[in-house]
C-alpha positions in Angstrom: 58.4 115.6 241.1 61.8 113.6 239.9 64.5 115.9 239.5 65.0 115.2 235.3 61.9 116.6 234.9 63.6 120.3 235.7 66.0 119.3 233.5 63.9 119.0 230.4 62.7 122.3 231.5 66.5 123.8 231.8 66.6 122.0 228.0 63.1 123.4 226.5 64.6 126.7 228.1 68.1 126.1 225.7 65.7 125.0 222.8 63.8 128.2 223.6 66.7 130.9 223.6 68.2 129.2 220.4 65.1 129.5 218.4 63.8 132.6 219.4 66.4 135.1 220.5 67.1 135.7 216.4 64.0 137.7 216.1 65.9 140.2 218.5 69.1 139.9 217.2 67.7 140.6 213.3 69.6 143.8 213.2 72.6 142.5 214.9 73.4 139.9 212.7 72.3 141.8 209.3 74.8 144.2 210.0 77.7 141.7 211.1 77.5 139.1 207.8 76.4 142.1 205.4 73.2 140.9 204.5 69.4 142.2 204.5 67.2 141.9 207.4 64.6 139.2 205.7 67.7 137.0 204.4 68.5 136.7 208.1 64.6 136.8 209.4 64.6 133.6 207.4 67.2 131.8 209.9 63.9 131.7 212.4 61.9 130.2 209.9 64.8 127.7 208.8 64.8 126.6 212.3 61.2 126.1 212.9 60.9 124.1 209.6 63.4 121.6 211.0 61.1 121.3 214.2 58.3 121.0 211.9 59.6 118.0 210.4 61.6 116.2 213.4 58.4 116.7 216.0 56.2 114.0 213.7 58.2 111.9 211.1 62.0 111.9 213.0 60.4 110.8 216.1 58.2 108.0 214.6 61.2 107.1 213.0 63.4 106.8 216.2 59.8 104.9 217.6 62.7 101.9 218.7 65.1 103.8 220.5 65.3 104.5 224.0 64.3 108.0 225.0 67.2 109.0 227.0 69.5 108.0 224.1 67.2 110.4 222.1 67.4 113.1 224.0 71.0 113.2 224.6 71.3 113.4 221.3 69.2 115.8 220.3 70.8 118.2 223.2 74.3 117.3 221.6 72.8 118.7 218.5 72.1 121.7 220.0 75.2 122.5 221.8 77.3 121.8 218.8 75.3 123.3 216.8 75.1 126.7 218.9 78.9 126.6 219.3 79.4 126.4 215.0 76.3 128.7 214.6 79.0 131.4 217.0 81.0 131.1 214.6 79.2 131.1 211.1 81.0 133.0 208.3 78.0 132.9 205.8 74.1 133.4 206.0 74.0 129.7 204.3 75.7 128.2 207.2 73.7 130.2 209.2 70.3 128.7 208.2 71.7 125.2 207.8 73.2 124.6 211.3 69.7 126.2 212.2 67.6 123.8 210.6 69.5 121.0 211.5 69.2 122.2 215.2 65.4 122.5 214.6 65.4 119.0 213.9 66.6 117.8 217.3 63.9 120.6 218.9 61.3 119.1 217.4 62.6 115.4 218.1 63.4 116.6 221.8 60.0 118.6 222.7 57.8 115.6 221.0 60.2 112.7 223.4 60.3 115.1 226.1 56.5 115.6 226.9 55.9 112.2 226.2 58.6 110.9 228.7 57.7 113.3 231.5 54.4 112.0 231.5 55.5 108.4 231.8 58.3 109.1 234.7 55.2 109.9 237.1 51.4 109.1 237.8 48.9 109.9 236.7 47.7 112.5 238.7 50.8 114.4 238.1 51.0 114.0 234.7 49.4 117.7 233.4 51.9 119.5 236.4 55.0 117.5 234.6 54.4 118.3 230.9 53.5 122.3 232.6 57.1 122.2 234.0 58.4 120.6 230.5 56.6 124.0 229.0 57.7 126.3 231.1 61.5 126.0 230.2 60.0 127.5 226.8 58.0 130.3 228.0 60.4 131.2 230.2 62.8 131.2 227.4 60.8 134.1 225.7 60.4 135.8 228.8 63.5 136.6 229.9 66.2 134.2 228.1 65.2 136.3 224.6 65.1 139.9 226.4 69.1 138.8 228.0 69.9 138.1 224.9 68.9 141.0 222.7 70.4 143.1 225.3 73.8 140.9 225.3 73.6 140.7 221.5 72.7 144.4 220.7 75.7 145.9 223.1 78.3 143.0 222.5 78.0 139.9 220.2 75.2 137.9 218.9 78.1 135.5 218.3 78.3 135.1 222.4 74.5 134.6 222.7 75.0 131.7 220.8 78.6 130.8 222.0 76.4 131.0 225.8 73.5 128.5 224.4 75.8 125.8 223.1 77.1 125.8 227.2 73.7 125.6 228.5 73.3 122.9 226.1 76.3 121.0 227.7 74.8 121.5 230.6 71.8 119.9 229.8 73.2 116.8 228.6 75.0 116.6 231.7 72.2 116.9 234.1 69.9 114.5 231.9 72.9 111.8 231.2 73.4 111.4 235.3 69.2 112.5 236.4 67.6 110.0 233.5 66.9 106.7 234.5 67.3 104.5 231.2 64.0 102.2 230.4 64.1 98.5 228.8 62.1 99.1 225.3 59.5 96.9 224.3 59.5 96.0 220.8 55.8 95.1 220.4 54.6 98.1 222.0 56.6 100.5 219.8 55.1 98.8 216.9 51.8 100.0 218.3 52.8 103.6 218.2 53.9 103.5 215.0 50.3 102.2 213.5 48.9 104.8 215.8 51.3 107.5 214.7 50.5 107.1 211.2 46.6 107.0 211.9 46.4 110.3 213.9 49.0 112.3 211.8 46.2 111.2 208.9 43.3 112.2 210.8 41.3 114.7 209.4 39.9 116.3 212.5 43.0 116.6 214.4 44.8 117.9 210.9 42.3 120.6 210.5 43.1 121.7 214.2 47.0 121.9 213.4 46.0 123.6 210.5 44.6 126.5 213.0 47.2 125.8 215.1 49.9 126.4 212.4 47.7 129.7 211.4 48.6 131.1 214.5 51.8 130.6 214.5 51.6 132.4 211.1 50.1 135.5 212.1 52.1 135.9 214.9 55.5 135.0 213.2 54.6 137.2 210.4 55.4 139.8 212.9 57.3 138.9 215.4 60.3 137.5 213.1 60.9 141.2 212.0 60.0 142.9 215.5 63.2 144.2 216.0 63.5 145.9 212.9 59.9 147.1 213.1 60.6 149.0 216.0 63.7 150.6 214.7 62.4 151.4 211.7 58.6 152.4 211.6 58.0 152.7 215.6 61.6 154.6 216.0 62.9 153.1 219.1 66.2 153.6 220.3 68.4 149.6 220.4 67.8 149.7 224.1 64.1 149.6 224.1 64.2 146.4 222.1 65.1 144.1 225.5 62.2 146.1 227.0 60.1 145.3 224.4 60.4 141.6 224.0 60.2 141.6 228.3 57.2 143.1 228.0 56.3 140.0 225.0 57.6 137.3 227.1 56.5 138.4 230.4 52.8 138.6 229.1 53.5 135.6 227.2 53.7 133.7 230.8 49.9 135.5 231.6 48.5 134.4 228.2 49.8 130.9 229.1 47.8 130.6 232.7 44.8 133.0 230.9 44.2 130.3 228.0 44.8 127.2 230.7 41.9 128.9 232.8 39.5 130.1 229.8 39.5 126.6 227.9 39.1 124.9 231.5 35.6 127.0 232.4 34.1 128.0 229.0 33.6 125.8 225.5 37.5 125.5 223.6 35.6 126.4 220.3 34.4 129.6 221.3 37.5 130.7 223.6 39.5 129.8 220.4 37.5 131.6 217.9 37.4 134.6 220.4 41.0 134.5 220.3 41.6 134.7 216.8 39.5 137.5 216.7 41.9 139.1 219.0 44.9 138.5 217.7 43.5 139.7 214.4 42.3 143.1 215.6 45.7 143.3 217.8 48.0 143.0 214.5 45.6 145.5 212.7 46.2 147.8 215.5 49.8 147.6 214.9 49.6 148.4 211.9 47.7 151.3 212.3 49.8 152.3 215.3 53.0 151.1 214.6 54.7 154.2 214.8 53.6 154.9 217.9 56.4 153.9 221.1 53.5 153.4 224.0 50.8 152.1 221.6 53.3 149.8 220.4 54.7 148.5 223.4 51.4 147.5 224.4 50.2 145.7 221.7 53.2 143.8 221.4 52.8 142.7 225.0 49.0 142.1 224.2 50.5 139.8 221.4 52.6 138.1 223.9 49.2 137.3 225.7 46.9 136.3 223.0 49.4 134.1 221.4 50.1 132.0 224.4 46.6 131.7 225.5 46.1 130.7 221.9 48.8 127.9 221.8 47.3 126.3 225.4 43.9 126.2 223.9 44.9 124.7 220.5 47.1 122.4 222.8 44.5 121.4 224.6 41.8 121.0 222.0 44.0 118.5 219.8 45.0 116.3 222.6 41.3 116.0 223.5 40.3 115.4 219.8 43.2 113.2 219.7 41.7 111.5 222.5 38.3 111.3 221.6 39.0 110.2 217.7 42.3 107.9 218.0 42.6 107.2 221.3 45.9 106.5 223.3 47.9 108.7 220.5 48.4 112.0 222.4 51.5 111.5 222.5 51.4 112.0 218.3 49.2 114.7 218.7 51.5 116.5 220.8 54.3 116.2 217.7 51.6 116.9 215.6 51.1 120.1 217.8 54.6 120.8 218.5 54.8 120.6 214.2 52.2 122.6 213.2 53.2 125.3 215.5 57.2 125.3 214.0 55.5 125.3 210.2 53.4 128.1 211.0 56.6 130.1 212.5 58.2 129.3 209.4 55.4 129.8 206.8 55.3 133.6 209.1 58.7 134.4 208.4 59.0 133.4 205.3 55.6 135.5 203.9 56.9 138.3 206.1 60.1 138.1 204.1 58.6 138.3 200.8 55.9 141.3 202.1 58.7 143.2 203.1 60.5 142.7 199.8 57.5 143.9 198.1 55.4 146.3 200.0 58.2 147.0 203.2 58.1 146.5 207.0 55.0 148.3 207.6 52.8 145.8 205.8 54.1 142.6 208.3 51.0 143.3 210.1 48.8 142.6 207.7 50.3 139.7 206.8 49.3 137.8 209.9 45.7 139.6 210.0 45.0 137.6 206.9 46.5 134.5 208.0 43.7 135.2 211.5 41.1 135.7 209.2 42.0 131.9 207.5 42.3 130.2 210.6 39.0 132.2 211.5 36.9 130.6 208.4 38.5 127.3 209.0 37.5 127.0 212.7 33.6 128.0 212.1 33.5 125.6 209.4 34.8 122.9 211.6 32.1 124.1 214.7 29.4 124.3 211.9 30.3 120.9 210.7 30.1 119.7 214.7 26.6 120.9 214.8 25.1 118.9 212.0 23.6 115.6 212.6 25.5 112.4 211.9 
């Protein structure tokens, strides 16, 4: 495997941390710039509405440039970014360095998987986009748990001020590993016509609208987990690294679980069967959310169903992509990579305003309904399968 392609997992990781280690450092921050806990929430869903928007339209856009130029620039987003985000006096500046940086994740992860598959052949090509992934999992596994930890007992400011040097260490590694490609003018105009037809699609945009659901039931969550567990579950600061270990470590299982289930059984029915899941795990936590051990648990079983869920809605839109536009998966891996950021924050924003009306306790219900959507929407779309042309 060429050696860049563990450097765009070092930089998913970096992308990873930045966007995800908030939702541990909630409390942190809301006590450091004086503001409330779903003003700050917000910065998560600030972040993965600029990913929602660079993953499809920014990267069509930069469709004629070449990808390493790209991506070093979307990692010198980041690392600036991280270092002013360190050093933010304001909740505005706050969300709009964040969004900003979402912008170059989205940009990154859509370039990213599509160059990784390109740099080897064929037969390697699902093991290179895995390692692209992985950086990101891994992130939530042990990069977000580092940094609650870190940010609870020193400085959130020096989580960030630590991302903005990984970043600079990505754009090292991929400026001297990347091998720079000639462009060819006629080819890109291709992908562009393609781009436009599959982001119109209406199959593959009634899969990212499940996809974005999930991300919305989840995120109405965990945006606010920290908080939730100080608040309703009663934790002590210290068992929030323990919990989200305990998310991103069973994150990495619900990763292989949903690779495996969508592999041997129909991706329909291991989809809908995860919905239902993750539905009856958020309704558990809100009828157990003041319980330490019940809680704990469930928010690992979160970590798993979530995962599993994104690999199988990964995996059913590139194969719809395939079987409806074909040679645009690519596309449908922004359009994944989007629907996934807006449904973070769409979570995180509704979480917000539940809280503001009904409090903490009611986050979980917020995502049960958003399961229950995606729920409807996926057995129409199986019924609609069935019917004859």
């Amino acid at each position: 495997m060429p050696a860049v392609i563990y450097i765009f997992s070092l930089c998913t990781f970096t992308f990873g941390l930045s966007e995800f280690v908030v939702a541990g450092l909630v409390s942190a921050i809301s006590v450091d710039l004086h503001e409330s806990i779903s003003h700050v929430g917000s910065a998560i869903a600030a972040y993965a509405l600029g990913a929602a928007i660079g993953a499809p339209i920014i990267t069509a856009l930069l469709a004629n440039w070449r990808d390493k130029t790209v991506l070093l620039l979307t990692l010198g987003v980041l690392a600036a970014g991280s270092v002013v985000i360190s050093l933010a006096p304001d909740i505005l500046t706050l969300h709009g360095v964040r969004f900003i940086i979402g912008l170059a994740h989205g940009v990154f992860m859509a370039v990213a998987s599509n160059a990784a598959v390109k740099l080897v052949d064929p037969l390697r090509a699902g093991r290179a986009l895995s390692l692209v992934w992985m950086g990101l999992t891994l992130s939530i596994a042990f990069g977000v748990p580092i940094g609650t930890f870190l940010g609870s007992y020193w400085s959130w400011r020096i989580v960030f001020l630590a991302i903005g040097g990984l970043g600079l260490i990505s754009t090292a590694g991929l400026a001297l590993l990347m091998r720079q490609r000639p462009l060819c003018s006629t080819h890109q105009a291709t992908d562009l016509k393609q781009s436009l037809a599959a982001l119109l699609h209406r199959e593959l945009l009634v899969a990212a609208t499940i996809a974005m659901l999930v991300s919305v039931a989840t995120f109405s969550f965990f945006t606010f987990v920290s908080p939730f567990l100080l608040d309703i579950t009663g934790v002590q600061p210290q068992i929030l690294s323990l919990a989200m270990l305990v998310f991103g470590v069973c994150s990495i299982l619900g990763n292989l679980l949903g690779g495996y289930l969508v592999d041997a059984f129909d991706a329909d029915r291991c989809l809908l069967g995860g919905l239902t899941a993750l539905m009856l795990t958020l309704l558990s936590l809100y009828v157990w959310g003041d319980s330490l051990i019940a809680t704990l648990i469930l928010v690992g079983l979160l970590g798993v169903v979530f995962f599993a869920l994104v690999t199988m809605s990964t995996l059913r839109l590139l194969r719809l992509a395939h079987h409806y536009v074909p040679q645009s998966s690519s596309v449908a891996s922004g359009l994944n990579i989007a629907s996934f950021n807006l449904g973070t924050a769409l979570g995180g924003i509704g979480a917000g305003w539940i809280i503001t009306r009904f409090g903490l306790a009611f986050i979980p219900i917020a995502g049960v309904g958003a399961a229950l959507v995606a729920i409807g929407i996926l057995a129409l779309q199986m019924k609609s399968k069935l019917r004859p042309s």
